[in-house]
Each structure stands twice: as C-alpha cells, then as structure tokens.
VMD Tcl script that draws the C-alpha trace (Angstrom):
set ca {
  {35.06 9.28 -14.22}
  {35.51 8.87 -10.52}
  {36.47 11.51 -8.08}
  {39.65 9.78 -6.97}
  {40.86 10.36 -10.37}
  {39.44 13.75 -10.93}
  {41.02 14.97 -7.89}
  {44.65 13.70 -8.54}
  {44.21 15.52 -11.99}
  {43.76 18.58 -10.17}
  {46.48 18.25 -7.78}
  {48.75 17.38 -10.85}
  {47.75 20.66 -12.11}
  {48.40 22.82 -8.71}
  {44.96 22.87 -7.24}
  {44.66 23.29 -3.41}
  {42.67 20.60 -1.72}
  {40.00 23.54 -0.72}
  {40.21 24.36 -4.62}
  {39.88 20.55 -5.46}
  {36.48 19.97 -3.78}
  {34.92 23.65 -4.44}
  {35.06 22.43 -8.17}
  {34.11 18.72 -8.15}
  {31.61 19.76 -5.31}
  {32.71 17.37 -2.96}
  {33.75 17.55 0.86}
  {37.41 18.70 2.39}
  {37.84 15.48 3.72}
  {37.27 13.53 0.44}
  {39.77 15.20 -1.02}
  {42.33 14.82 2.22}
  {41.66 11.30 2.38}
  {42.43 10.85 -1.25}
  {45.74 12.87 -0.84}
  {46.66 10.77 2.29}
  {46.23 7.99 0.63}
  {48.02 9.14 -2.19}
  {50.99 9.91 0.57}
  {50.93 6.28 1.63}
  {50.53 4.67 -1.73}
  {51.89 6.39 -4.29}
  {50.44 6.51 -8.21}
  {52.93 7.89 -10.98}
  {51.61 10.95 -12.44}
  {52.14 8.84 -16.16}
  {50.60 6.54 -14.82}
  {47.28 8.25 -13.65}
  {46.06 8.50 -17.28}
  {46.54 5.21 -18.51}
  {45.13 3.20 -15.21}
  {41.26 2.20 -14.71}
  {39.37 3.92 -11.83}
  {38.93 0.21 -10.19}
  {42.79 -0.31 -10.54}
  {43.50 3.13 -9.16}
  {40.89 2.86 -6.23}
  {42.53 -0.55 -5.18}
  {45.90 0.89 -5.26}
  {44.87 3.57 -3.10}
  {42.88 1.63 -0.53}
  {44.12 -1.31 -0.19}
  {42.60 -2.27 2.52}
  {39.19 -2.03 1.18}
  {39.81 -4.30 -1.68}
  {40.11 -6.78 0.77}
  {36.79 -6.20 2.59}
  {33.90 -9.10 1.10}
  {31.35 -8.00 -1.13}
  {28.16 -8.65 0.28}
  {25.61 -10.51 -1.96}
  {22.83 -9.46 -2.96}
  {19.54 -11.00 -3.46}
  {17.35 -10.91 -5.83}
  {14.23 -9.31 -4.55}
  {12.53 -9.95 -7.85}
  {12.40 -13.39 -7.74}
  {11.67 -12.95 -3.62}
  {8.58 -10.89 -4.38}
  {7.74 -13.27 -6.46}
  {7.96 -16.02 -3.63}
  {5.88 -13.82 -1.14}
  {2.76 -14.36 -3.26}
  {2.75 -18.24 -2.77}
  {1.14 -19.85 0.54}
  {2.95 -20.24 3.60}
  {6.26 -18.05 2.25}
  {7.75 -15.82 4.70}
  {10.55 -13.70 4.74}
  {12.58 -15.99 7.31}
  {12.47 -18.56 5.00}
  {13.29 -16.77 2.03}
  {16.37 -15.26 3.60}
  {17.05 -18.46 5.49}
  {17.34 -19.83 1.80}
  {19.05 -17.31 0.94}
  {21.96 -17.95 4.18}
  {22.21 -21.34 2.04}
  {23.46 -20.22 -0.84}
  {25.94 -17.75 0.48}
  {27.10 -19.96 2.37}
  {27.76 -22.66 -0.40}
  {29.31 -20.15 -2.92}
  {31.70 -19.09 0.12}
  {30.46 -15.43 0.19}
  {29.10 -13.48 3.07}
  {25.44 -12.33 3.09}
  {23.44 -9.92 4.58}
  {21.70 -9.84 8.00}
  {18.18 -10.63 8.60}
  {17.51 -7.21 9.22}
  {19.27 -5.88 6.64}
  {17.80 -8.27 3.96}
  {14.07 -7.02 5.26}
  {15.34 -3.21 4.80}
  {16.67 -3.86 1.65}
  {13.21 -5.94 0.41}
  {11.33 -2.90 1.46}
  {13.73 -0.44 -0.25}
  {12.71 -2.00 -3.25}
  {9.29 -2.59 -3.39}
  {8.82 1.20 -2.32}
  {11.26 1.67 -5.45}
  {9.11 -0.30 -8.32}
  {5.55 0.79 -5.98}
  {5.09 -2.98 -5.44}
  {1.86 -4.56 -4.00}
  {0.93 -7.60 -2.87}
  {-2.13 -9.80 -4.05}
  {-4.46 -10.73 -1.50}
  {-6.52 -13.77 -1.67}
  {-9.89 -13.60 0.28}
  {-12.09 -16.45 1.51}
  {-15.45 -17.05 0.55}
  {-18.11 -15.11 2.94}
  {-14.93 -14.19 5.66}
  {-15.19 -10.26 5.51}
  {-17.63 -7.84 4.80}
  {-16.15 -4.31 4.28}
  {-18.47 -1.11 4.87}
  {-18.35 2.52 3.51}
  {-19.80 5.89 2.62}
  {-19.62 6.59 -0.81}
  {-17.72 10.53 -1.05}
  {-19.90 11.42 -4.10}
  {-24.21 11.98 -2.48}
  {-27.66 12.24 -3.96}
  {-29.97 14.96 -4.26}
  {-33.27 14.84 -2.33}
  {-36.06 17.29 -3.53}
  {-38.79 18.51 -1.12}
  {-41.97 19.01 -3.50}
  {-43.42 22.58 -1.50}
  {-40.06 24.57 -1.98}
  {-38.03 22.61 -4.66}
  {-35.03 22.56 -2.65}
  {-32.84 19.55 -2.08}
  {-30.80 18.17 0.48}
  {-27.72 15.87 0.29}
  {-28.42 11.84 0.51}
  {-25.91 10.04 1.45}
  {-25.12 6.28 0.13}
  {-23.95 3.38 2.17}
  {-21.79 0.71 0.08}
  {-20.79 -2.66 1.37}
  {-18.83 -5.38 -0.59}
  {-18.22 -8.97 -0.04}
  {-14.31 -9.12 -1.43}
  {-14.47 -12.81 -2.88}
  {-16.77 -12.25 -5.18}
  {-17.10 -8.05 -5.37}
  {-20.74 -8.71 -4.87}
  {-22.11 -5.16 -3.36}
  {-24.65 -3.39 -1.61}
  {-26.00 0.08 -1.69}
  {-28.43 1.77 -0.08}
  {-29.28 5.56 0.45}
  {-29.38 7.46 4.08}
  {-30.89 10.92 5.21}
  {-28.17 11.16 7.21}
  {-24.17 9.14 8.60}
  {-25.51 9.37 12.05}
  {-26.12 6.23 14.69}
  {-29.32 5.62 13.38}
  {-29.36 5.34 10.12}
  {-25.51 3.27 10.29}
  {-27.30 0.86 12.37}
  {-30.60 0.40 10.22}
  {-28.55 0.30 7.02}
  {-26.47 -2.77 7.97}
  {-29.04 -4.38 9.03}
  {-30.64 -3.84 5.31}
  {-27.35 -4.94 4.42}
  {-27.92 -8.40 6.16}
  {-30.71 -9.02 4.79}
  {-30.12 -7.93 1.25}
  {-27.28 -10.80 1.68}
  {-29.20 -13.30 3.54}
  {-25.75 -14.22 5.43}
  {-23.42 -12.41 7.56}
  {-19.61 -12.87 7.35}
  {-16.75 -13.91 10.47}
  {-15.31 -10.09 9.66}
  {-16.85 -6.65 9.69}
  {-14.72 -3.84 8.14}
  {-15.54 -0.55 8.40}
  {-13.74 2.72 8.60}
  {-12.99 4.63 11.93}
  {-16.10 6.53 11.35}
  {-16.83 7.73 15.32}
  {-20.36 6.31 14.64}
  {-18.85 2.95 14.85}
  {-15.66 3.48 16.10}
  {-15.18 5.49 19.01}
  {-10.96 5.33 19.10}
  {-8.58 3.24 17.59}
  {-4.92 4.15 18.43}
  {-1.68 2.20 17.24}
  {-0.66 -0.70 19.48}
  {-3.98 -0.83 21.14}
  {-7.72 -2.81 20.44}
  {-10.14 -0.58 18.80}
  {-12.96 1.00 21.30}
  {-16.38 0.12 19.17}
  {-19.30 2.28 19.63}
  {-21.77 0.09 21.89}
  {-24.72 -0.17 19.56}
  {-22.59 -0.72 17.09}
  {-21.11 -3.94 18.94}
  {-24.34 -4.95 20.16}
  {-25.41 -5.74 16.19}
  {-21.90 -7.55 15.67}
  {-22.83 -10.07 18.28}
  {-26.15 -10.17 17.27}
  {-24.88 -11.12 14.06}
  {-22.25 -13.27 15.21}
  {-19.69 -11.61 13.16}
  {-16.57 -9.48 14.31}
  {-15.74 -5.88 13.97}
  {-12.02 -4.96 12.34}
  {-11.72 -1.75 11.35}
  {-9.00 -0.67 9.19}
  {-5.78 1.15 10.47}
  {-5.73 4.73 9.89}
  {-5.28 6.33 7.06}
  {-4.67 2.78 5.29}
  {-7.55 2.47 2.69}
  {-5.60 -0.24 1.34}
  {-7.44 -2.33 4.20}
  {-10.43 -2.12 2.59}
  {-9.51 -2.08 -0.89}
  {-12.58 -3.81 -2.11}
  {-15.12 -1.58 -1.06}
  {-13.16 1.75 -2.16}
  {-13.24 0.53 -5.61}
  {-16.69 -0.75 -5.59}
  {-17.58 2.80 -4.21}
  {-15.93 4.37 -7.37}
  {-17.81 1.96 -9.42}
  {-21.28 2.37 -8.01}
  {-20.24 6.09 -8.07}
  {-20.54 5.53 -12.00}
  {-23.37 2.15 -12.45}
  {-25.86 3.83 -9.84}
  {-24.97 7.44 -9.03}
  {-23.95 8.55 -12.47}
  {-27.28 6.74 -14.04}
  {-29.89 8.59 -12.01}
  {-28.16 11.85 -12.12}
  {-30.89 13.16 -14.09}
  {-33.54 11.96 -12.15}
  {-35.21 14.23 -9.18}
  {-36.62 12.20 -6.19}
  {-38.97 13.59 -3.72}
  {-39.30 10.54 -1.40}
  {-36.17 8.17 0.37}
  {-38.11 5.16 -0.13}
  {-38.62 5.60 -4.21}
  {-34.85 6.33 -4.43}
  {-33.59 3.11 -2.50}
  {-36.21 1.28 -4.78}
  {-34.20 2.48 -8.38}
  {-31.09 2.48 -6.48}
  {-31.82 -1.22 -6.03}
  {-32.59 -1.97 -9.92}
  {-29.75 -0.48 -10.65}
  {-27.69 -2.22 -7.54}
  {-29.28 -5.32 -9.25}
  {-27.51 -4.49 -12.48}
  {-24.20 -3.99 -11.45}
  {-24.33 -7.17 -9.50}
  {-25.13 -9.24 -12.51}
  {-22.92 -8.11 -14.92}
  {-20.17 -10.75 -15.75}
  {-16.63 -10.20 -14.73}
  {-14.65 -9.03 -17.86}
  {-10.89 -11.40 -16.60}
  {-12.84 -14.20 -14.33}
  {-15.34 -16.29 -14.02}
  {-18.20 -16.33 -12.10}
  {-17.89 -16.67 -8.70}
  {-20.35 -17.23 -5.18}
  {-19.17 -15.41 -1.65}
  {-21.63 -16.63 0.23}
}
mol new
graphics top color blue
foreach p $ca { graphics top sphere $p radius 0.5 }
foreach p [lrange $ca 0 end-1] q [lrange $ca 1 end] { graphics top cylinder $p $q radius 0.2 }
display resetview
C-alpha cells in the first residue's frame, strides 16, 4: 500500500499530520504535501477505499502524471555488447538515442546512461572478459605464501621467497626462488625469467613494489627504479605497472600465484633444502609440470 493512501486513512481517522508520519515513519513534509494536495484536489473519503494507489496518486498530482517516463535501457543486453570488438558506450547509447527517438519517448543523458550502466554492473558484481595478445604482456609477482631454507650447522631456516611471472595468452608461468625481494635478486630473477622464455614481451607488469617502482601517483607516469628501467630497454620491452590497489590489472599472475602456491609450494612442503640452487632445480621439475598439463575448458595454446 502506498503512503499517499496510508496517510489519508489516518487523517480520515483524526490523526495529526505530526501523528501521521511518527507512525508510517515518514517525514512532516510528506505528509503536508499529501494534505495540500489533498486541499487542491480533493478525493471522497468513499472513495479512498475503492480507488488504486496509481489512480489516487494521479488525482493528487496531476501535474506529475504529465511529466515523460524516461526509458530505460537494457543494460543486460548492453553488457553483453561491451564484450564484442570495437563497442563503446557512445555507440551503444547513441543506439540507444535511436530508438527513443523512433518510439517518441524521451531518453536518458549520456551521463546518466553511463551512471546508470555502472549502477548495475556494481549491482550483479559484473566483469568484463579481457582478451590478450599473443607474447604482448608479461606480468610479474611475489608469491605471499615462502619456502623454508635450512642451514645444515644449526638446523634453522630462513624464509625463501618465490618470484612468479605469467604470460596471460597462454597462462604459461615461471617460478623461481630468491634469498631475498631486494634490487638484486628482482633484477637477476627476470633476467632468469627471459631466458627461461627465450622471448621478451612489448609489456612488463609488475606491482608497485619500490624495488621497481619508485612512485606511481594517480594522473601522473610512474617513476621506475633506474636499474630496473635499464633491463626494460635492454630488453626492449615496456614497464606498466598496475594502478594501486587494483590486482585486477594483473589478474593472470595472481591466480597463477595461487596455483603454483598449490602445484610447486604445496608439493615440496615436506621436503627440507639446505642449498638455493637444489631448490630452484625441483622447483623447476615441478614448474615443468604445471606448464604441461592440458587446459581442462581450452585447447592448447602458444604465447610466444
């Protein structure tokens, strides 16, 4: 039941407007507007039981039933539209003009058409597909989870730390472990990374580690740690890291982390190393592994 009705019941039945929106929980000026309206437009009492709350709201305001009713589009089918090449939102809403237009109805503003789009793909937690290129980025990343390393004098161990890279065609990954995330070592291991993949790509993503990236601020080119841009241009590739705090960027490699987390990590769990060099060797049997196994929804496919 709407509140236009419920508050005329009340008023039929002596209730003060302050009375009237205490109980439906509504404002003081609701309820005045409604009994102004009233004033201007009157409603039989009889009447008030018998009549729809559409009928009763256009006898009331008028005015408002005169007003066009904006149409609305159907984001599902222009989410769907998004995902083919060359589809933009212009054009969709452009299209979208078109029809209004030929039915006689008004429709909404470019602006408001975006707003609305992104009102509802926040509503359903939408996400679009993105199609990668053959060999076109290489993204980079720690892995959270480390390794163990055992000294053989005192038996303690110290906390190895695993490098991941993925080529997002194909999910075709390497890993390799480091002593430590400093310059070094971030250096050295893309350069194993190279080599494991015999290429290099036109895009380097990594995150906005300060070992690589020394600031990256919104609106404004990242600042790339020199050594670190010294081995881009040696290997003719370019460095975009992601945005911050947007992991989405580099989707590929944060789920190839969580898998190599359970292929590699998980499988030599129970096994103590004493030297770097004998871990990166089984880390690379099992890297091996993972990299051969067939895709379970595609077929076979080549990044570089």
């Amino acid at each position: 039941m709407s509140k236009e009705k419920q508050i005329l019941q009340l008023r039929i039945k002596g209730y003060s407007q302050q009375r009237i929106a205490d109980t439906l929980k509504v404002s003081r000026n609701t309820v005045a507007k409604v009994f102004t309206a009233l004033s201007q437009y009157p409603v039989p009492d009889d009447l008030l039981e018998s009549i729809s709350e559409s009928e009763l709201h256009q006898r009331l305001f008028p005015d408002e039933a005169m007003i066009p009713v904006l149409v609305t589009p159907d984001y599902g089918y222009i989410h769907k539209e998004l995902l083919k090449s060359g589809v933009t939102l212009k054009l969709l809403w452009e299209e979208y003009v078109d029809i209004c237009r030929c039915s006689g109805r008004p429709p909404y503003m470019y602006s408001q058409f975006c707003k609305l789009y992104q009102d509802y793909v926040c509503k359903n937690h939408l996400t679009m597909h993105i199609r990668h290129k053959p060999g076109d980025k290489l993204m980079v990343d720690w892995v959270g989870t480390t390794l163990p390393l055992y000294d053989r004098l005192t038996g303690k161990s110290c906390k190895v730390y695993l490098f991941v890279a993925t080529l997002p065609f194909s999910m075709y990954c390497f890993a390799k472990a480091c002593l430590t995330m400093k310059e070094e070592d971030w250096i050295n291991v893309h350069i194993s990374m190279y080599e494991y993949f015999c290429a290099s790509t036109r895009l380097l993503i990594p995150d906005n580690l300060k070992v690589g990236i020394l600031s990256h601020k919104k609106y404004e080119d990242p600042i790339v740690n020199r050594a670190y841009q010294e081995l881009a241009d040696h290997y003719q590739t370019a460095i975009l890291p992601t945005r911050v705090l947007a992991p989405k960027d580099k989707a590929a490699v944060e789920g190839s982390a969580g898998q190599v987390t359970t292929h590699i990590i998980a499988k030599l769990r129970n096994r103590q190393f004493f030297e770097l060099n004998d871990m990166n060797k089984s880390i690379r049997k099992e890297l091996d592994r993972f990299n051969q196994n067939e895709f379970q929804k595609k077929d076979a496919v080549q990044d570089l």
